[in-house]
Phi, psi and omega in degrees: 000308170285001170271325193270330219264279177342312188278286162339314192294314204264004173262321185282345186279010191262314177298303177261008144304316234270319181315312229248335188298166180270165183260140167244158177252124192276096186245121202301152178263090180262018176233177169312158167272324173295324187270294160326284162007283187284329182271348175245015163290342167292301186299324190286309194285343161306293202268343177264342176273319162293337192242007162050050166202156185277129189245160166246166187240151173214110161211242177222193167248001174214155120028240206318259233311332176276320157348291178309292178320294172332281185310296180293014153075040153293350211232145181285313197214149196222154182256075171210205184297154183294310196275020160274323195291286185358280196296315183300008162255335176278327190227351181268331177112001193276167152212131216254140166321294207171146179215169174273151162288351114359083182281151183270139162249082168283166199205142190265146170209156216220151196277144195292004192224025178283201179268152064090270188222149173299325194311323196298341183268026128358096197082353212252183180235126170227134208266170211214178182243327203178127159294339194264009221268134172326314178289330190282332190284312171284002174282298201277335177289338168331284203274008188269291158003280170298358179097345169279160165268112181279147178080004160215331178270348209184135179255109159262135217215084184284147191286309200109351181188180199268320169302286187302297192309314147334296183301306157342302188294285182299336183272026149084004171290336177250165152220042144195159155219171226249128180257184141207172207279346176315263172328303191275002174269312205275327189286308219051237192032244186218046177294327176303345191255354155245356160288166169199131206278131192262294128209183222233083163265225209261143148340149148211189168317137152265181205296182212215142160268080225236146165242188192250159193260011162279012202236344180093136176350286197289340168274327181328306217266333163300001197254298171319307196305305183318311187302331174247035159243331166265015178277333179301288236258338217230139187297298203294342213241333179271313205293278184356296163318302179319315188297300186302340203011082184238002206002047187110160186226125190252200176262132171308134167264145168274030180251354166297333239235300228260345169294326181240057135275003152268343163303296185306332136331296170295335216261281182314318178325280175304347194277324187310000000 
């Protein structure tokens, strides 16, 4: 009788830690973990005051490894590249949220006293943030385009991050790097006054929101509607949007989605 009255005890305190655990928010590192932070602590401190649970920030030290985490469903809900969000609604368990009204622009960019033209990086190193990084896939299909071959016509030589790329860049080791107009909005200061945009390629999708379908319909969509009232609606929820120059955040469509499924093609491709 008392192994069972025990065994009763330890499944509700087991039930009601589980009510109680914190939801975590997953944000791909495409910045410093000290820079992430500081722009998604308004969305973390957001979601724990609306959903009167406690949230956590998260995010990995790379590229494959916030992937990894993605597939074992650590994360409730995530902040990440449109062909990592694809794939976690095709194969993860994700279902996406909100995206910005913003499209990623990615952009190859250059030291204002750099080369020219593209043809000139021939031969040259152009630096990256993650081989897995949304910009680094669409950079290389750019150039594949244009006639270079990455890894014999051209070097891509990812860093780790939009900073060490940048840094790369100006310390004279790449002669580009591959941005976006997002990223170089989010770093500030007067980085736009050593640079020069080398070129400007096609629009996509931007980064993307998902939660895991383990949190159930009815909290999903309660999630959605928040994520855009407070980016919409709200002073603290617009200063966020600015930082992010996300201008805001709407419902995923479904040709947002059906748009980077030859990327996520490239994507598996390197993961094989």
């Amino acid at each position: 009788m008392a192994k069972n009255l025990l065994t009763t005890a330890l499944l509700w305190l087991c039930l009601l830690t589980s009510a109680h655990a914190a939801l975590v928010l997953g944000v791909v590192p495409y910045m410093s973990a000290r820079k992430l932070a500081t722009l998604y602590e308004p969305l973390r401190a957001e979601l724990e005051r609306s959903l009167q649970q406690a949230v956590t920030l998260e995010s990995a030290a790379d590229y494959q490894s916030f992937l990894e985490r993605t597939r074992q469903g650590r994360y409730d809900i995530i902040a990440t590249s449109p062909y990592f969000g694809r794939l976690a609604q095709l194969e993860q368990g994700y279902r996406p949220l909100a995206r910005p009204l913003t499209d990623l622009e990615p952009l190859l960019v250059t030291r204002l006293d750099g080369i020219r033209e593209l043809a000139q990086l021939r031969g040259q190193t152009v630096s990256t943030s993650d081989r897995l990084a949304n910009l680094t896939l669409a950079a290389q299909r750019y150039l594949q385009q244009a006639g270079f071959r990455p890894g014999r016509d051209i070097t891509i030589h990812p860093t780790g991050s939009h900073a060490n790329s940048l840094a790369a860049l100006l310390g004279g080791e790449s002669a580009a790097a591959i941005v976006s107009v997002t990223a170089l909005h989010q770093f500030g200061g007067d980085i736009d006054g050593k640079i020069r945009i080398l070129a400007r390629l096609p629009h996509t999708t931007p980064q993307l929101y998902l939660g895991h379908q383990r949190l159930g319909s009815v909290q999903l969509a309660r999630l959605q509607q928040q994520l855009q009232t407070f980016a919409n609606d709200t002073l603290q929820g617009r200063a966020f949007s600015r930082d992010l120059n996300h201008g805001g955040l709407r419902p995923v469509s479904a040709q947002d989605m059906r748009a980077l499924d030859p990327y996520v093609r490239d994507l598996k491709g390197l993961l094989r």
